[in-house]
C-alpha positions as CSV (number, residue, x, y, z in Angstrom):
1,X,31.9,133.7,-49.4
2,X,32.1,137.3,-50.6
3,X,30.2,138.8,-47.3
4,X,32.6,137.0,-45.3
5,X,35.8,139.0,-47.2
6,X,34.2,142.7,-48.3
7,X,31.1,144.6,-47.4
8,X,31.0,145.9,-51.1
9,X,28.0,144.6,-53.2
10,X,29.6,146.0,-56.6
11,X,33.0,144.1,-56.6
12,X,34.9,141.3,-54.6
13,X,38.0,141.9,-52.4
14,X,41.2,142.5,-54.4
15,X,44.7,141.4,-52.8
16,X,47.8,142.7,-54.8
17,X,51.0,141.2,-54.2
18,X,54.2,143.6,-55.1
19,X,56.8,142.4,-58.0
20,X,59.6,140.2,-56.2
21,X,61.9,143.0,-56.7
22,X,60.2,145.6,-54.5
23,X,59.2,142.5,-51.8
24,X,63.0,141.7,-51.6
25,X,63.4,145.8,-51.4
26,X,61.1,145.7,-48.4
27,X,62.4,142.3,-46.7
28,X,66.0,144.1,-46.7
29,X,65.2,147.6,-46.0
30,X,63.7,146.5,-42.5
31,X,65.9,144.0,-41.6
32,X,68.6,146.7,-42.1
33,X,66.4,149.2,-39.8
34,X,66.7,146.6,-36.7
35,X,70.7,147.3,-36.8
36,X,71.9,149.6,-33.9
37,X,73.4,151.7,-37.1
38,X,70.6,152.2,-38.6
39,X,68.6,153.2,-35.2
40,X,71.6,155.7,-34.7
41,X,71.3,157.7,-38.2
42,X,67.4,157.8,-37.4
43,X,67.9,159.1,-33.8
44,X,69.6,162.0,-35.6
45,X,66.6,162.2,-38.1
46,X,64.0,162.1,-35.3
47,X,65.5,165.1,-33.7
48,X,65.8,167.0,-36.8
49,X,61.5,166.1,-37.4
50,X,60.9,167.2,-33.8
51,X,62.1,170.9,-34.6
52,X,60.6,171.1,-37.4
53,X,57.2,170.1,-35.8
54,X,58.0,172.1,-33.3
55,X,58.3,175.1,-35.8
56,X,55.1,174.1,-38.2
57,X,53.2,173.5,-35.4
58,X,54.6,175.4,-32.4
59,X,55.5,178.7,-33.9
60,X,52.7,178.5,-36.7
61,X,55.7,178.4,-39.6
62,X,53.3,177.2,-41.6
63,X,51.6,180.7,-42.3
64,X,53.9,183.9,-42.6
65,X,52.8,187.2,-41.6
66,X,54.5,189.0,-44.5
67,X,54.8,188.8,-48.1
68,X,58.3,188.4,-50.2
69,X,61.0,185.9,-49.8
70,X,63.1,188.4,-48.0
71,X,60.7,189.3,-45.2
72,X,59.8,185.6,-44.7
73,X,63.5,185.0,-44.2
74,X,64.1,187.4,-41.9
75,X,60.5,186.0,-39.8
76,X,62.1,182.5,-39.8
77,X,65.8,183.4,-38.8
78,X,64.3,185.5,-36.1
79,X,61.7,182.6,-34.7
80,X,64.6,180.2,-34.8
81,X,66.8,183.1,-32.8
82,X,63.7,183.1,-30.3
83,X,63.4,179.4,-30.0
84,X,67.2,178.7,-29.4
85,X,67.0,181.4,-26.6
86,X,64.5,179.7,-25.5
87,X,65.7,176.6,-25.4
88,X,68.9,177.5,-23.9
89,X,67.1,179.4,-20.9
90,X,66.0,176.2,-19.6
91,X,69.6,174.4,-19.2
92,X,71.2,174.3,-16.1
93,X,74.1,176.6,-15.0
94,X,77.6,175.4,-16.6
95,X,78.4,172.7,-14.8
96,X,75.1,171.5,-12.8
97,X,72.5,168.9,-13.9
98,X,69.3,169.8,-15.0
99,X,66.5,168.9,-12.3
100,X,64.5,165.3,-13.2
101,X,61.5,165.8,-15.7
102,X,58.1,165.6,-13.5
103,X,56.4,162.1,-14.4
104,X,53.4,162.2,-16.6
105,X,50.1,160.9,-15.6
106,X,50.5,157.5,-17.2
107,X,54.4,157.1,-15.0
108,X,52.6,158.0,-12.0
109,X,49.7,155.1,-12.3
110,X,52.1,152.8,-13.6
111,X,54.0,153.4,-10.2
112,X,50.9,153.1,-8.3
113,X,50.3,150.1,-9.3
114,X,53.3,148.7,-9.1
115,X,54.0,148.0,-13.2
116,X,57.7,148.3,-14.0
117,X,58.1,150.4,-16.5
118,X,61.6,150.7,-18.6
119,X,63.5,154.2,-18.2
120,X,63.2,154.4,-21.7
121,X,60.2,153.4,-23.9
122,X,61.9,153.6,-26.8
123,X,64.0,150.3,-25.8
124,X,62.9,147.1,-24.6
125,X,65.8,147.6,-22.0
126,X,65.1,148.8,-18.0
């Protein structure tokens, strides 16, 4: 039965099971993440990961140009100056509405073919 489980000739397959404790951890930490509370705080959290990707990965935050803790201070108070400029340069006039974001390619086939797709993919709601 062992080619029907593993590919490994040396050893058979091995199927751990986690003390009840940490399974009743686990059974209650994601039944608590299906709360609207929950999906709130995280919402807040998911923001907060998206700048900082944005930062590592956008701004290359990862490397600094200079050496010293002062000098890379001053590089990452600056870049975060930048980016807020930037992002503010993109908000409407007090008062208006920003313009609707352009669909991506996947919106515009889904339209094409007539799929209903939810305003939000994040919720099972339309």
């Amino acid at each position: 039965m062992r080619a029907q489980c593993t590919t490994s000739r040396e050893s058979a397959r091995n199927v751990g099971f986690p003390p009840r404790e940490l399974r009743d951890l686990q059974l209650r930490v994601r039944t608590e993440q299906q709360t609207l509370e929950w999906k709130t705080r995280y919402a807040v959290r998911s923001g907060v990961e998206g700048t900082v990707n944005e930062f590592a990965h956008g701004h290359d935050m990862r490397r600094c140009r200079y050496r010293g803790q002062d000098k890379t201070h001053i590089q990452h108070v600056l870049t975060a100056i930048a980016v807020n400029i930037e992002r503010l340069s993109g908000l409407p006039p007090a008062g208006g509405t920003p313009p609707p974001r352009q669909p991506t390619a996947f919106q515009n086939f889904l339209d094409q073919h007539n799929i209903h797709r939810p305003k939000s993919w994040r919720s099972s709601r339309g």
